[in-house]
Steps between C-alpha positions, in 0.01 A plus 500: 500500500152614628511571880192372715308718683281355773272704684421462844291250668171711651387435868162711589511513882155564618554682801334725732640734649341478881543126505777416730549112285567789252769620737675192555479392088805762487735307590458217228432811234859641579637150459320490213614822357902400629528190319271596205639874491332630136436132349188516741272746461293541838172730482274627766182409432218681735262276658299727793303292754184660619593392891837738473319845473830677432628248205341643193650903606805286523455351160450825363763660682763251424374577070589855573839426682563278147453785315750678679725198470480357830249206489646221665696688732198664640262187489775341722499786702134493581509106537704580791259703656176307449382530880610862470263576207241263631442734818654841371361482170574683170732723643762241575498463078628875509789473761553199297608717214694765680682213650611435156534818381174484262270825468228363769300830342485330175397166659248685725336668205489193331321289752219846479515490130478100452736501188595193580171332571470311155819341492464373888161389403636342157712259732263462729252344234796365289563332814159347579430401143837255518397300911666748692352507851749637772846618489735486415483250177755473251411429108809393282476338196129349516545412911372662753621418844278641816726644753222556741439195582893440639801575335680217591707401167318771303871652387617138421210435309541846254881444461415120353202675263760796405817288432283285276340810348856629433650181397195523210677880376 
């Protein structure tokens, strides 16, 4: 009797992390996440726009809070706080992480040292390459759906593309 394994179904959220259509896309992600729980795998994807001065520290600084196992938590974090880092700047991405009990050192160093440059800019081009524009967008399976122009039936429209995906195994 062979058991079958089916891995999760992938959404890339292209997200930013200064955008406040960003901010309200959190409430269809944690639906998402409670009625998908581990058979949907949801992945921050970083798209920085050039008008949000702040978003590509908090790109960066959200990769570091990753590493130390935090990477959703904190992106929501800052998402609540977009007019807070759009007029106090990089320092609202450390009390960020001593709000969450990250080492805002480590994060601090990091936005100096830019270890996490090439992986922000991987997603940024990754991002470009495949028609994203704005944020936040949402890729699963070959859709993208562009949640900056509205997201008015966006979460309807990824829970029809994931139960299909999942009804395929």
């Amino acid at each position: 009797m062979s058991e079958t394994h089916t891995s999760p179904v992938v959404l890339d959220v292209w997200c930013e992390l200064q955008c406040p259509d960003c901010h309200q896309a959190l409430e269809d992600i944690r639906a998402l996440r409670a009625r998908y729980g581990d058979r949907l795998e949801i992945r921050l994807r970083h798209f920085p726009l050039e008008k949000h001065k702040h978003s590509y520290a908090a790109a960066q600084a959200a990769e570091e809070a990753a590493e130390q196992g935090k990477g959703w938590g904190y992106a929501e974090a800052v998402l609540a706080r977009t007019a807070d880092l759009a007029s106090h700047g990089e320092k609202v991405l450390l009390e960020v992480a001593r709000e969450l009990g990250l080492d805002a050192e480590e994060i601090d160093t990091a936005l100096i040292d830019g270890r996490h440059t090439l992986t922000v800019d991987a997603d940024h081009a990754e991002g470009k390459a495949i028609g994203v524009t704005g944020t936040p967008t949402y890729v699963i399976g070959d859709e993208r759906l562009d949640g900056g122009q509205g997201q008015e039936g966006l979460r309807e429209r990824v829970e029809e593309i994931a139960d299909r995906l999942l009804a395929q195994g």
